[in-house]
C-alpha positions, 0 to 999 in steps of 0.5 A: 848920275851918282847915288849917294844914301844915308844909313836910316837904321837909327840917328838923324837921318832926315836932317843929313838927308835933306842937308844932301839935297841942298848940297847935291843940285842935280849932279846926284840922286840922294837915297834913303838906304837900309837893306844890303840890296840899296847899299849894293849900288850906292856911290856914297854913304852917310852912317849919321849920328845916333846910339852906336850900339843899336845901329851897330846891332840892326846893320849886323842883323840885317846883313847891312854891315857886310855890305857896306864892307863890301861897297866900301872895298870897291871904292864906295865914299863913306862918311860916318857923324858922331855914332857913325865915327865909332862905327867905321873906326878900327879901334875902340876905347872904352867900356861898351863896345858896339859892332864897329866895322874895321874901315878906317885907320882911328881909334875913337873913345865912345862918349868922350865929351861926357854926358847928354848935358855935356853937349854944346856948340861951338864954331871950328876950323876946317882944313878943307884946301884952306881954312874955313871956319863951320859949326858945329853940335857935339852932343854926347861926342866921341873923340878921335884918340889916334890915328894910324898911316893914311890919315889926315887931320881936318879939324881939332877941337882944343887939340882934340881930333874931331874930323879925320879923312883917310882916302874916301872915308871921312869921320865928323865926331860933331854933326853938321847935319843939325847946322845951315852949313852945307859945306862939309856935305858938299865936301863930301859929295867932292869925293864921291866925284873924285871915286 
């Protein structure tokens, strides 16, 4: 049986985690995960939205960062939400910078969308082996600026990217998690079979 966790550091984990469970039936077991040692033997990870900054910090601090490099090297599934986005980004725009770990061929512009007021929620369509219309909460997003070889666009937003998948990393600058929709966990969870 596959094991697939969520970063608990910092963020909506709850929310992510109990979306995991709607979505996995019994083909999975669903963790909470925070140390190197819990990483080291999942199939999947979810780095939730949250404050990049800090999550960034604690994972560094705690070693958790260089074993999700680690894991994601030998082929584990990682999907980052919002602060998540930012995290598994190669590059960064903007004047903070959090410690992003290199894994995924974008380049994100922290808090793009502007401040927490600027939040809002909207329904997108969603390229998943056709067209499926989904919600979606973006608060205080980051945007997907570009994107490198390898990396394919599942979603836009009045023509900016919102979700991008390269191989078995996948980034949702908006969160699914805070929604009923399942329907992005459980694609998700496809790649985990797939891997």
């Amino acid at each position: 049986m596959k094991k697939v966790g969520v970063l608990t550091i910092q963020g909506d984990c709850i929310e992510h985690l109990e979306a995991l469970q709607k979505a996995a039936g019994q083909n999975f077991t669903i963790v909470s995960a925070k140390t190197p040692d819990e990483i080291a033997v999942l199939d999947g990870l979810i780095v939730p939205g949250g404050e990049s900054t800090t999550i960034g910090k604690l994972a560094k601090m705690y070693g958790v960062d260089k074993a999700i490099k680690k894991r994601t090297q030998e082929g584990m599934a990682v999907w980052g939400t919002c602060a998540g986005a930012i995290l598994i980004a190669k590059n960064l725009v903007g004047a903070e910078t959090a410690d992003n770990w290199n894994l995924m061929n974008i380049t994100v512009e922290r808090n793009a969308y502007g401040r927490q007021l600027d939040s809002f929620e909207t329904n997108l369509q969603v390229n998943l082996d056709g067209q499926t219309l989904v919600p979606a909460v973006f608060i205080r997003a980051p945007k997907i600026v570009k994107i490198g070889p390898g990396v394919k666009i599942l979603a836009q937003h009045e023509d900016e990217i919102v979700m991008a998948q390269e191989g078995n990393l996948l980034v949702t600058t908006f969160h699914p998690e805070l929604t009923d929709d399942i329907l992005i966990h459980s694609y998700f969870l496809s790649l985990i079979n797939e891997s």
